[in-house]
C-alpha positions as CSV (number, residue, x, y, z in Angstrom):
1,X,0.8,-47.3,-34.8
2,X,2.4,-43.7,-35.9
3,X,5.9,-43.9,-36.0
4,X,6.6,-41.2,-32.9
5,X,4.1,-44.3,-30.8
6,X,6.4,-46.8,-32.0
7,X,9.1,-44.9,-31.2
8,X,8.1,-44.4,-27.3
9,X,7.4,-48.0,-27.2
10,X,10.7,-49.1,-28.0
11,X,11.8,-46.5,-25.3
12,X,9.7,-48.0,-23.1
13,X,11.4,-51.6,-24.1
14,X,15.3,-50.3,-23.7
15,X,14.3,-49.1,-20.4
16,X,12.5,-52.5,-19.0
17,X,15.2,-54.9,-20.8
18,X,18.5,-52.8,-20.5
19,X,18.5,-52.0,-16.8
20,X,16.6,-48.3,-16.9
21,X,16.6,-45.1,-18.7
22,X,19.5,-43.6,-20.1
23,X,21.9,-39.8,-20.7
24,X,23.0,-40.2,-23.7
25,X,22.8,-42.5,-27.3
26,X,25.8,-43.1,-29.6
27,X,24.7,-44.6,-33.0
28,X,27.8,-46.7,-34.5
29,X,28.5,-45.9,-38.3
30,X,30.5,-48.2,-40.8
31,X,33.7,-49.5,-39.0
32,X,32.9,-48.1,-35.5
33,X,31.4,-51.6,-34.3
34,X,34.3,-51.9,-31.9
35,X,34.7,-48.9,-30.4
36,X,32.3,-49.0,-27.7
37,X,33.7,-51.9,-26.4
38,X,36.4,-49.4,-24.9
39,X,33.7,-46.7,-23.6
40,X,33.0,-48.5,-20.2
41,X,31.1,-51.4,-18.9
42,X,28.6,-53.2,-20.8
43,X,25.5,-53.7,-18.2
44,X,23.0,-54.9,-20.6
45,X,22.7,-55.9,-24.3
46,X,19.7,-57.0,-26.5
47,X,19.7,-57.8,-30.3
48,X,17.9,-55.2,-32.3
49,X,15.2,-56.9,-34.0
50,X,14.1,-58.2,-30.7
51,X,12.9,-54.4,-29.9
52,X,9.7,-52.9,-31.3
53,X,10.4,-51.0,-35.2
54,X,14.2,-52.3,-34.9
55,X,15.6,-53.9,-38.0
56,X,18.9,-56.3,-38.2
57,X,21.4,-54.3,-40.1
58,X,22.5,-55.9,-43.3
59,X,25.3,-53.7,-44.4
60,X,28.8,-55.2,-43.5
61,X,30.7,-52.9,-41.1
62,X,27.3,-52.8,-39.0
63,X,26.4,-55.0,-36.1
64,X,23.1,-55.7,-34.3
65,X,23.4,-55.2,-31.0
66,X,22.0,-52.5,-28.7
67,X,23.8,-52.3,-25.2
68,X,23.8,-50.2,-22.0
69,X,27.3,-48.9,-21.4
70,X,28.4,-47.2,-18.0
71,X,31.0,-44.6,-19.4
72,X,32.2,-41.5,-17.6
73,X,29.1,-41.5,-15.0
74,X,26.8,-41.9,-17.5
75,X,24.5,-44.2,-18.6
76,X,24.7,-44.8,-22.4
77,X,22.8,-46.4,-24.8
78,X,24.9,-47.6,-27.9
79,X,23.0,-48.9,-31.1
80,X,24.6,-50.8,-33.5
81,X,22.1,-51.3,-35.6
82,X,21.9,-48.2,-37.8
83,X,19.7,-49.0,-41.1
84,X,20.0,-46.8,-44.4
85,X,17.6,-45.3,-47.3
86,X,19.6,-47.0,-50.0
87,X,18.7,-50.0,-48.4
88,X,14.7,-49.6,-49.1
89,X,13.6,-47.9,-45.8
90,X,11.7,-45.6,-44.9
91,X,13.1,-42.0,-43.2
92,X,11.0,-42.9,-40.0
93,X,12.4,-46.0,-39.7
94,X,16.3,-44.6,-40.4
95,X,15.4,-42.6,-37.0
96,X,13.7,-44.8,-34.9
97,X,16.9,-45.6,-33.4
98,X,17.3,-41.8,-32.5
99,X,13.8,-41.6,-31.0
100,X,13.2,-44.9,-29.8
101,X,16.9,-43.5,-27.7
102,X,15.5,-39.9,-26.7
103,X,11.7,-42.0,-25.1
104,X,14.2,-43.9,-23.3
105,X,15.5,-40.6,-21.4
106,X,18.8,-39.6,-23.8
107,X,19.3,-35.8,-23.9
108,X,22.5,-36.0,-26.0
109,X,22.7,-38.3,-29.1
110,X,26.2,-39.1,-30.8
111,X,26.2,-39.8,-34.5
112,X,29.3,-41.8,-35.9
113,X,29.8,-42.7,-39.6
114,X,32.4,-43.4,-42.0
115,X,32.9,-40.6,-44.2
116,X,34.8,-39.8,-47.6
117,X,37.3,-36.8,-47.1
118,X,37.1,-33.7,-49.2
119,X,39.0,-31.1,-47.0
120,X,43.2,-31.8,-48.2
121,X,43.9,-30.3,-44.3
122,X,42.0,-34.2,-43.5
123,X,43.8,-37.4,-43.8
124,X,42.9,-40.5,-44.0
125,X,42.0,-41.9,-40.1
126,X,41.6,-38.8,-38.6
127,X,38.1,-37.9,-36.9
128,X,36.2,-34.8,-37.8
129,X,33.5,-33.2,-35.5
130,X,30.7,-32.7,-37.9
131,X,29.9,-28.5,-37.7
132,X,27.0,-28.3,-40.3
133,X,25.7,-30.7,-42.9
134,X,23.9,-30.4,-46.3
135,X,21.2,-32.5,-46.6
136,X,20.7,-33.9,-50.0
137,X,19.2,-37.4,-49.7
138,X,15.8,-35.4,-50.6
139,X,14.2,-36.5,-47.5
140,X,13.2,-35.5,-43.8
141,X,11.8,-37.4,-40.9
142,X,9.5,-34.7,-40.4
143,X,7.8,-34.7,-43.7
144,X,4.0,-36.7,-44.3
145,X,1.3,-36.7,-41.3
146,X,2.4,-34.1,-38.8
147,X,3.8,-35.1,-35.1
148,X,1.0,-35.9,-32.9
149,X,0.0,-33.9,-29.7
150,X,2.9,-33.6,-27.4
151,X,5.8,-33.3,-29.8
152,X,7.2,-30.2,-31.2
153,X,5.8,-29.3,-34.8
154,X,7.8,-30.0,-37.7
155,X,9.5,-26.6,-38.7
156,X,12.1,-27.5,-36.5
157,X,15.0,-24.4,-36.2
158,X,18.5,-26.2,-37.0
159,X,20.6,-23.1,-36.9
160,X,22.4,-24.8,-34.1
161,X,21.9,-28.4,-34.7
162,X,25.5,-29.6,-34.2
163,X,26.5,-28.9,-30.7
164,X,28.8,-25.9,-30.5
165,X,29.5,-26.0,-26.9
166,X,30.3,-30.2,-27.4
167,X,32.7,-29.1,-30.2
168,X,34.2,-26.9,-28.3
169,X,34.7,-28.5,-25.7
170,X,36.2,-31.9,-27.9
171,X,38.8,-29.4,-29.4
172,X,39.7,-27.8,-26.3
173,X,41.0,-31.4,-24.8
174,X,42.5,-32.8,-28.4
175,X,43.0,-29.9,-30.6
176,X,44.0,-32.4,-33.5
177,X,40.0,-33.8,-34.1
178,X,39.0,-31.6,-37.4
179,X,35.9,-29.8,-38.0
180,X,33.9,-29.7,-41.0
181,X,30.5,-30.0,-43.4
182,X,29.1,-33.3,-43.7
183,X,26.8,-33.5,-47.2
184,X,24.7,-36.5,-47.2
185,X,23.8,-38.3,-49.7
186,X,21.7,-41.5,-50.6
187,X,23.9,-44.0,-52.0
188,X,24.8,-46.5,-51.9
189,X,27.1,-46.0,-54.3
190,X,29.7,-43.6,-54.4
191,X,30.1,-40.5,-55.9
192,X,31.5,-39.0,-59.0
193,X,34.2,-37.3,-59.4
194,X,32.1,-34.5,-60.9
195,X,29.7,-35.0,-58.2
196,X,32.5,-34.2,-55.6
197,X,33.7,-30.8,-56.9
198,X,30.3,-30.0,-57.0
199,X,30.7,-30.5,-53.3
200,X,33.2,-28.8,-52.4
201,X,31.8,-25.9,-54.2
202,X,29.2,-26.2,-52.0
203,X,31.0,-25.7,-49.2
204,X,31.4,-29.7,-48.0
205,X,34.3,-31.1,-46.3
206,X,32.8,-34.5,-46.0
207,X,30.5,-36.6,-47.6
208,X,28.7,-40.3,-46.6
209,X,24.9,-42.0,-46.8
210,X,24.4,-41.6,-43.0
211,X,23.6,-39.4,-40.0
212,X,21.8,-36.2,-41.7
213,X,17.9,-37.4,-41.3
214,X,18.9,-38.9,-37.6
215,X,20.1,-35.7,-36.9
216,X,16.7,-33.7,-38.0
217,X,14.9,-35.7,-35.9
218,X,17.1,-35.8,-32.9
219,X,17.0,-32.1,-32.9
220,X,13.0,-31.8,-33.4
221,X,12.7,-34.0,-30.0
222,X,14.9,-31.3,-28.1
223,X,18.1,-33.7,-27.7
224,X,21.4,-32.3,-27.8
225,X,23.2,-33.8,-31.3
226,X,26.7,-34.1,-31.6
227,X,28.4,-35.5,-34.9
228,X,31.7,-37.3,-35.3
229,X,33.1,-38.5,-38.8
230,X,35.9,-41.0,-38.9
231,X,37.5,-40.2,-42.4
232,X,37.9,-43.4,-44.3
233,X,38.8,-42.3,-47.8
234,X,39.7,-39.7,-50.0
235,X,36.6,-38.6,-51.8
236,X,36.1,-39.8,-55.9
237,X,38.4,-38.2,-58.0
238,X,40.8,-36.9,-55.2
239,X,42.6,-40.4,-54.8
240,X,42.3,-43.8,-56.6
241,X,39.0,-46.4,-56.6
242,X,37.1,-46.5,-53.9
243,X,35.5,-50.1,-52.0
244,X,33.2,-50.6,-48.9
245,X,35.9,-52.9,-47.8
246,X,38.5,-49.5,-47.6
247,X,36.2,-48.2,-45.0
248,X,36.2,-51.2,-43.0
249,X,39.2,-51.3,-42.8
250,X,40.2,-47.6,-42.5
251,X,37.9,-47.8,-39.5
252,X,39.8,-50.9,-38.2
253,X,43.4,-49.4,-38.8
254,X,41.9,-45.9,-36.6
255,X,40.1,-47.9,-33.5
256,X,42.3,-46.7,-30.8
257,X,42.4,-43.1,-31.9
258,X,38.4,-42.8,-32.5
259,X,37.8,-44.4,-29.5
260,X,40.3,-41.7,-27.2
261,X,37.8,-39.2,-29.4
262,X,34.4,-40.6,-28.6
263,X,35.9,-41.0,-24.9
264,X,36.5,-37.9,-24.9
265,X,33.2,-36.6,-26.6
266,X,31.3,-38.8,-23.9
267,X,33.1,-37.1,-20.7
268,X,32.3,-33.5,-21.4
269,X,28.7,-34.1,-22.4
């Protein structure tokens, strides 16, 4: 089975065991496990690895659970079982979340992550609407045997892949979320200081080991993608050492205020 079939057959499952097809899919990154406990209702819920091409998430910060919300007059889908390259998969399976969501009806997809700060105007706790990104994993959903008949083919346009008109919209109600690049990377380690500057020549604002592949191939199936950064740390060489257990708990420190954000990201979708 191709991975865009296993991808509609996990749609297919979502639909059957979650209560029917959904609007819209937030993906939960490092320390955003909580959050959608304050998005609305929880009318459904099934363990990942108990859907087709779904693995249980082994990083901490990441739970397993994939639930139907009722937010805002919407139905959402929320999946907390993101996986990661540096963790030995393969791109198709990093976005079978995404596509598994968009074959169970999701227009708009929501990426969340945890993100290292390299903009000084961005503090620590404060989320970022993701503008652009640079992808520098060295990988793409899209590349190897092309889409089957039916999809788009793979020389998918991302001029526009961030939502402008979400962004706007976001800022327009709480002018304090920030904007900015997101560069992803592999990991899992993090960077260097010499690897940050480089960065920020670049023309990053943010950096993490998430969100850029699910966002190709969110785009490529026509959804809407909207990206949200919660900034956990200064980036290498900006501030002092840096530990997976200062995200968690960054992200734990910021729940109320990312959680008013993605609210808010959720109405006006």
């Amino acid at each position: 089975m191709n991975s865009f079939a296993r991808a509609e057959r996990a749609g297919v499952e979502l639909v059957e065991r979650l209560g029917g097809r959904f609007d819209a899919a937030v993906v939960l990154g490092s320390g955003w496990a909580e959050v959608a406990q304050g998005l609305g209702a929880v009318t459904g819920e099934a363990a990942a690895e108990t859907i087709t091409g779904f693995h249980p998430p082994s990083v901490p910060g990441h739970g397993g659970a994939l639930r139907a919300v009722a937010a805002h007059g919407k139905r959402v889908l929320v999946l907390a079982g993101r996986v990661h390259l540096y963790e030995g998969h393969p791109p198709s399976d990093v976005v079978h979340g995404v596509r598994a969501a968009v074959a169970a009806g999701c227009t708009t997809v929501v990426l969340t992550n945890a993100a290292g700060g390299m903009n000084s105007e961005f503090e620590v706790g404060q989320p970022v609407l993701i503008s652009d990104h640079i992808n520098l994993t060295g990988q793409s959903p899209l590349a190897g045997p092309a889409p089957p008949n039916g999809y788009a083919i793979r020389f998918t346009d991302l001029t526009d892949l961030y939502s402008a008109r979400t962004r706007l919209a976001v800022r327009r109600v709480d002018p304090s979320v920030g904007e900015g690049v997101y560069a992803g990377l592999v990991g899992p380690h993090f960077e260097t200081p010499a690897e940050i500057a480089m960065l920020v020549r670049m023309g990053a604002d943010l950096v993490g080991m998430s969100t850029v592949l699910e966002a190709i191939a969110a785009r490529h199936l026509g959804a809407e993608v909207v990206g949200l950064s919660l900034v956990t740390n200064a980036a290498a060489g900006i501030a002092g050492a840096l530990d997976h257990q200062e995200v968690l708990d960054a992200g734990q420190a910021a729940q109320s205020r990312i959680a008013d954000v993605l609210n808010t990201v959720i109405r006006v979708l």
